[in-house]
MARFI-829639 format. One line per field, with one value per residue: residue number from 1; chain; x, y, z of N, C-alpha, C in turn. Coordinates in Angstrom, 1 decimal. Example, Ala and Ser with C-alpha at 12.3 -4.5 7.8 and 13.67 -1.06 7.14 Angstrom:
# MARFI-829639
num (1;2)
cadena (A;A)
n.x (13.2;12.8)
n.y (-5.7;-2.2)
n.z (7.8;7.1)
ca.x (12.3;13.7)
ca.y (-4.5;-1.1)
ca.z (7.8;7.1)
c.x (13.2;12.9)
c.y (-3.3;0.0)
c.z (7.8;7.9)
END
This chain:
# MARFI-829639
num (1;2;3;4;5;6;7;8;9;10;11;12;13;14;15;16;17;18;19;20;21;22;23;24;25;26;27;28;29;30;31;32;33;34;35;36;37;38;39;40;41;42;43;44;45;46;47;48;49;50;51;52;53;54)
cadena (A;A;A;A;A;A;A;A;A;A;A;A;A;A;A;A;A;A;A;A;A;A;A;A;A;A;A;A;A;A;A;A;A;A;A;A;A;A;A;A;A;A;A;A;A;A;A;A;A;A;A;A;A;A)
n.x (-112.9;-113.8;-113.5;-113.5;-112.3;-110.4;-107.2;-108.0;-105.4;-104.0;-102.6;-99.5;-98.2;-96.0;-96.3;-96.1;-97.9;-99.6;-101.4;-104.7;-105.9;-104.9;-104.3;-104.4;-102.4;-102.1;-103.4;-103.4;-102.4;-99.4;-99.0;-101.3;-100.9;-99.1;-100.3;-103.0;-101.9;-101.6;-104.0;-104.8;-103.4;-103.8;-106.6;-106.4;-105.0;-102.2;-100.9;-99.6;-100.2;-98.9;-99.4;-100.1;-103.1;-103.4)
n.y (114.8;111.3;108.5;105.5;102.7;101.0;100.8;102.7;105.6;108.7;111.3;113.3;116.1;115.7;113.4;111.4;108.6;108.2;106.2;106.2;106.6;106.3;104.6;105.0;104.6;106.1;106.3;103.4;100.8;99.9;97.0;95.7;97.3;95.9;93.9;95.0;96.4;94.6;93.0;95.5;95.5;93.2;93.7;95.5;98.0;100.4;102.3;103.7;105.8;107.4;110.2;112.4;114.8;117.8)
n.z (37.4;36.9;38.5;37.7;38.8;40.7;39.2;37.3;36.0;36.2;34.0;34.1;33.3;32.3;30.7;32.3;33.8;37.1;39.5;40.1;42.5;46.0;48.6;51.6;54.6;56.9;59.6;60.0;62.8;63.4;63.5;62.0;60.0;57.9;56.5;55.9;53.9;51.9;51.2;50.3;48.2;46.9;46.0;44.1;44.2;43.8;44.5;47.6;50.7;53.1;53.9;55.6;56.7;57.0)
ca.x (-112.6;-114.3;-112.5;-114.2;-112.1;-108.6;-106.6;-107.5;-104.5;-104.1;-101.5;-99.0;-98.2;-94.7;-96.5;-96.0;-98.7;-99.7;-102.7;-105.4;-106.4;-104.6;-104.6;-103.4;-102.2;-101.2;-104.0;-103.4;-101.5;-98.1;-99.3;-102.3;-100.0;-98.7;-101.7;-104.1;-101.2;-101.2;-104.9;-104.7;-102.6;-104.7;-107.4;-105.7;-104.5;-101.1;-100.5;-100.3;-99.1;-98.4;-99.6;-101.2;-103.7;-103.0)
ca.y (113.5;110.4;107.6;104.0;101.6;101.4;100.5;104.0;106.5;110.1;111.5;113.8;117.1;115.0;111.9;109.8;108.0;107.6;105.5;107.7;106.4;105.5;103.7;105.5;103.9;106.8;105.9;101.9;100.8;99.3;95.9;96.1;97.7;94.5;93.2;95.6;96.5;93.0;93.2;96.8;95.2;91.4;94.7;96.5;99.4;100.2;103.4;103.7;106.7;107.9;111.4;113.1;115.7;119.1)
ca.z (36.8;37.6;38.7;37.6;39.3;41.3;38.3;36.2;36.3;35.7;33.6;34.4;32.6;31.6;30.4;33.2;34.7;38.2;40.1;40.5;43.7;47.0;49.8;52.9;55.7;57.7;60.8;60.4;63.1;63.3;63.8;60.9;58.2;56.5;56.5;55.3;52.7;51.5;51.4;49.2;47.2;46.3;45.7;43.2;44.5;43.9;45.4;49.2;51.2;54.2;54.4;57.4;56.3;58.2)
c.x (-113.2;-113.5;-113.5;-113.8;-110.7;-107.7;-106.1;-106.2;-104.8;-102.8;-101.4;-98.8;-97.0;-94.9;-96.5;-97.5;-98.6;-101.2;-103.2;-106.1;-105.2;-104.9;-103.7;-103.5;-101.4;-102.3;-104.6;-102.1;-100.5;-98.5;-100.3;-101.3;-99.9;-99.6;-102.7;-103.2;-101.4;-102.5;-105.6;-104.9;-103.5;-105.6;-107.4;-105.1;-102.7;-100.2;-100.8;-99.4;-99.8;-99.1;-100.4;-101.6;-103.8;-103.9)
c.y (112.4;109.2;106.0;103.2;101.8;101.4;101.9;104.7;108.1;110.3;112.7;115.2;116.6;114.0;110.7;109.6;108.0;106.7;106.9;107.6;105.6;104.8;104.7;104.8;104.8;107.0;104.6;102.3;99.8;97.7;95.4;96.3;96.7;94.1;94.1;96.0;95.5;92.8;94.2;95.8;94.2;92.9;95.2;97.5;99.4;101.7;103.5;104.8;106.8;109.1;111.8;114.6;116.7;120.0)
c.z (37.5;37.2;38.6;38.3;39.6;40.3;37.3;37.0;35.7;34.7;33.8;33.2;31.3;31.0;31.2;33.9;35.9;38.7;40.6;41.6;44.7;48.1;51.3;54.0;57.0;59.2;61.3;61.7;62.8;63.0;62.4;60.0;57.2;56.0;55.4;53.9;51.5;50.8;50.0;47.9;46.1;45.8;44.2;43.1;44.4;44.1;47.1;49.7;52.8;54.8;55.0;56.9;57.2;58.3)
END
């Protein structure tokens, strides 16, 4: 699937929508976070996670 711009979503097997791009913030630090969130956000992005790739 190709993704045009932060805004497209995917849809779910149930119908529901999600953003089909995130923003991770899981090797900002503490201090950064708000900020760069804030930043995402003015962007477009409106998924952000967390997750630590193992």
């Amino acid at each position: 699937m190709d993704m045009e711009k932060i805004a497209d979503s995917l849809t779910l097997h149930n119908g529901l929508k999600i953003p089909g791009l995130g923003f991770g913030v899981w090797q900002i630090s503490p201090l950064h976070t708000a900020k760069c969130v804030k930043t995402a956000i003015k962007a477009g992005y409106r998924n952000m996670t967390q997750r630590k790739d193992t």
